[in-house]
N, C-alpha and C positions, 0 to 999 in steps of 0.2 A: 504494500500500500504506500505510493508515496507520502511524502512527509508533506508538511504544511510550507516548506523554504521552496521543494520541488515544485510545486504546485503554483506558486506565484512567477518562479520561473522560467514557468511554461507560459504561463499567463502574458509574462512582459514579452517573453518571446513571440507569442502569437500574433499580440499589438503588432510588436515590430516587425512581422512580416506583412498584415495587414496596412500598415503607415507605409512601408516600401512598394508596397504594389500598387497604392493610390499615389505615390508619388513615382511611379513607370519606372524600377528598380535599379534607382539608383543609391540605395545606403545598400554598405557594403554589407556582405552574409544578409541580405535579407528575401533570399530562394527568386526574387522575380527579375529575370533576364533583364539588363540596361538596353534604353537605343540601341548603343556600340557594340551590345555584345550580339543584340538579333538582326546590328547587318551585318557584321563581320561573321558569324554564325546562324543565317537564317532557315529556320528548320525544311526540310524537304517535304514536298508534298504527297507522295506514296513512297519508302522507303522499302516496300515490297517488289514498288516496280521498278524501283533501282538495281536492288538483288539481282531480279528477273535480270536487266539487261544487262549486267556483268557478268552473269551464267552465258549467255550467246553470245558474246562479243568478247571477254576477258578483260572488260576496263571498268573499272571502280569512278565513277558520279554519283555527286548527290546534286538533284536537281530540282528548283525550286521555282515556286510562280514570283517572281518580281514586283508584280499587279498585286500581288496580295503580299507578298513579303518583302517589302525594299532590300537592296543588300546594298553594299561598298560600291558595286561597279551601277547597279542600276540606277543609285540615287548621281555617282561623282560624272559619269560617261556624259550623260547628256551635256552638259553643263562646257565640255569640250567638240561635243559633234553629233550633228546628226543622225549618225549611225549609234550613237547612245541607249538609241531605243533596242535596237534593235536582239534579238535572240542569242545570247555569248555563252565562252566556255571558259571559264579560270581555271588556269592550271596550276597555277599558285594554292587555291584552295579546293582542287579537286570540284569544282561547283559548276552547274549548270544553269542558265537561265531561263526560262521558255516563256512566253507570254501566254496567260490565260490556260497554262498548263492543266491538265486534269490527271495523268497519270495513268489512265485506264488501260492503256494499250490496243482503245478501241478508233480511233481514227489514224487513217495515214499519212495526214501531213502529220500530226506531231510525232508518230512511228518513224519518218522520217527526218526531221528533225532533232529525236532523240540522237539518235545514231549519227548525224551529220554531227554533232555538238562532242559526241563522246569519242569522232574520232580527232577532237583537236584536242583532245586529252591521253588519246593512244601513245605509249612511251616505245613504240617497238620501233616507227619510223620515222623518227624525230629527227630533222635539218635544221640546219642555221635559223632557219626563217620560220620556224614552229616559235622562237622565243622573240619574232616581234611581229607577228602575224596579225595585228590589228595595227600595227606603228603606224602606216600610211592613211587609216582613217582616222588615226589621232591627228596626227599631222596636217594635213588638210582642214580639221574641222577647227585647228587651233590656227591656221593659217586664214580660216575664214574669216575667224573672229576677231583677226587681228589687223585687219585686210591685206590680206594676201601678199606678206612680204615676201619679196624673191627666195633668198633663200629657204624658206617654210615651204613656199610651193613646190620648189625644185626637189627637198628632201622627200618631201611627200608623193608627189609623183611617181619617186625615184622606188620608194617604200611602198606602195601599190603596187606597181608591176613584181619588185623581186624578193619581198616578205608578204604581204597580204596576198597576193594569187597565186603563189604556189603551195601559201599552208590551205586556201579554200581546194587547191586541189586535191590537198592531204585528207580533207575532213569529206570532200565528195566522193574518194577513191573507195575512201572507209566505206560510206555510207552505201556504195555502190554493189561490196561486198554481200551485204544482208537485205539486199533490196526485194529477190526472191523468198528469202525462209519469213522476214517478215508482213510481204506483201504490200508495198507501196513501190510508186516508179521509181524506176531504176535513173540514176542520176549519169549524162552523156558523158565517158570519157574517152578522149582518144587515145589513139595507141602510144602517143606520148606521155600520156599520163594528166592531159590538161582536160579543164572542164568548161560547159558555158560561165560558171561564176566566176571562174579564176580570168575566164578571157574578158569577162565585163570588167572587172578590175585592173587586169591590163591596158583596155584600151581607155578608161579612166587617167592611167597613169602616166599614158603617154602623151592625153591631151594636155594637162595637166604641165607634165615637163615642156613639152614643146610651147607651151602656151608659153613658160615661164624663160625658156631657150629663147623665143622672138623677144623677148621683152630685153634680154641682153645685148642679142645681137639687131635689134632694128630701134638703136635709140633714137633715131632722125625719122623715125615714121614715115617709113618707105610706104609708097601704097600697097593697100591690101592685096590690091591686083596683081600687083608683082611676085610677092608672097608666096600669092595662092597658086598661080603658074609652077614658080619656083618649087613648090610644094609636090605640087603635081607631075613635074618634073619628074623627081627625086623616086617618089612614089610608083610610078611608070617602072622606071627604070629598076627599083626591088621589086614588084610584080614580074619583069619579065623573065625572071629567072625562074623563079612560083610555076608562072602559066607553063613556061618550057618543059620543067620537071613537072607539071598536069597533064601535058599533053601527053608527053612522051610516054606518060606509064599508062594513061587512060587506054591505050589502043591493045597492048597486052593484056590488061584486067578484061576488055571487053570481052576478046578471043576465049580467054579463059570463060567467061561468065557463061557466055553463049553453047560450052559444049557441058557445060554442069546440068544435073541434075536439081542437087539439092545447092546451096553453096556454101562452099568447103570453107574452114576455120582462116585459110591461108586469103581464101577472097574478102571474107567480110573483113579480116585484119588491112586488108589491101584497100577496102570500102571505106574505112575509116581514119586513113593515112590520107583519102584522095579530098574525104571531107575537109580536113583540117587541112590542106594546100588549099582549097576554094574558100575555107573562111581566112586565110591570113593573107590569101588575095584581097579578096572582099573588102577588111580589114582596110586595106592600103585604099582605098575608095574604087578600085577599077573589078571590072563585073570580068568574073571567069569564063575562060571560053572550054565549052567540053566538044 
């Protein structure tokens, strides 16, 4: 039977967790989490279906809805860029963000999603550019806000094309893997290993740089006409090497196509090399010829 000292003990104790929790726990030992500790620590919203997808995959996230539980990146990101909002993976804290997340496992874009996010947390195929795979939208959106000083744009630019679109390629490749056993679409990759999102980000980066390139080299405000020529020019002339090496292979893939039956693993690989010449034609602004 506690004592009568025990008892008030408890007493003052119980106050004091009750006085901490109306004050959003910040007196210390008093059990209710502080602001700092539930965004640095925001709890996960199925911690079942986390399990679940490091059972299939072999990577450990905890992933949390942002909308309902702010953390570090979701409240500080915006605040530097547009892309703030947007669906992230911390690798720093193993953590995941998803907007309006549910955890069920029952729709495919966040099925997809999940998996797009846990492979920018996958530690098996990590490159340089895995540890600054969001730099270039930092960069940029702190260059916005700054208005667009040369060097901010140039970095930025520079950090799109060859840290941010090659980790989205990393986390598409992932995603690309469990696209079947999970059942949402399967994300485009080429036989290089690039994807639509990594090439959005590319060609981001290079308007981007180049924009910031003219701004160097045309301090006398040459006309745009000139430029633009000049541009096109330039452009023409990396195309024509593209188109040459399109053409020339498109006439053997044909040959080949035409005596197939079904088409062999060597064609569609071949299908998908010819793709990726016609977009990095494209790219360059001149229309492929097949």
């Amino acid at each position: 039977m506690p004592t009568l000292f025990q008892t008030f003990l408890n007493q003052v104790g119980q106050k004091y967790k009750e006085v901490d929790k109306r004050l959003g726990g910040w007196l210390p030992g008093g059990g209710t989490a502080s602001p700092v500790t539930r965004a640095v620590f925001p709890p996960q919203v199925s911690p079942a279906r986390s399990k679940e997808l490091e059972k299939i995959t072999g990577v450990k996230g905890k992933i949390i809805n942002p909308q309902k539980t702010p953390s570090l990146v979701s409240a500080i990101a915006p605040v530097f860029s547009a892309w703030g909002t947007n669906d992230y993976a911390n690798p720093v804290l193993g953590e995941i963000g998803i907007s309006n997340y549910q955890g069920t496992g029952k729709n495919s874009k966040e099925r997809y999603t999940e998996i797009h996010e846990l492979g920018h947390l996958n530690p098996t195929d990590k490159k340089y550019y895995s540890y600054g795979g969001v730099a270039g939208r930092f960069l940029t959106g702190v260059s916005e806000r700054l208005g667009k000083p040369l060097p901010l744009e140039l970095a930025g630019g520079l950090a799109l094309q060859y840290l941010d679109a090659p980790e989205e390629d990393r986390a598409e490749r992932f995603a690309s893997r469990f696209a079947k056993q999970l059942n949402y679409p399967s994300p485009e990759i080429t036989s290089q290993g690039t994807s639509p999102y990594g090439d959005m980000l590319r060609r981001q980066g290079r308007q981007i740089s180049q924009e910031a390139i003219n701004t160097v080299i045309n301090p006398f405000g040459i006309p745009e006409k000139i430029i633009n020529k000049t541009t096109q020019f330039v452009n023409e002339q990396r195309a024509s090497a593209l188109q040459q090496e399109l053409s020339r292979s498109l006439s053997g893939y044909r040959q080949r196509f035409a005596n197939e039956i079904e088409i062999s693993p060597e064609n569609l690989k071949e299908s998908e090399r010819l793709n990726s010449l016609a977009r990095q034609i494209e790219a360059l602004g001149i229309e492929p010829k097949y």
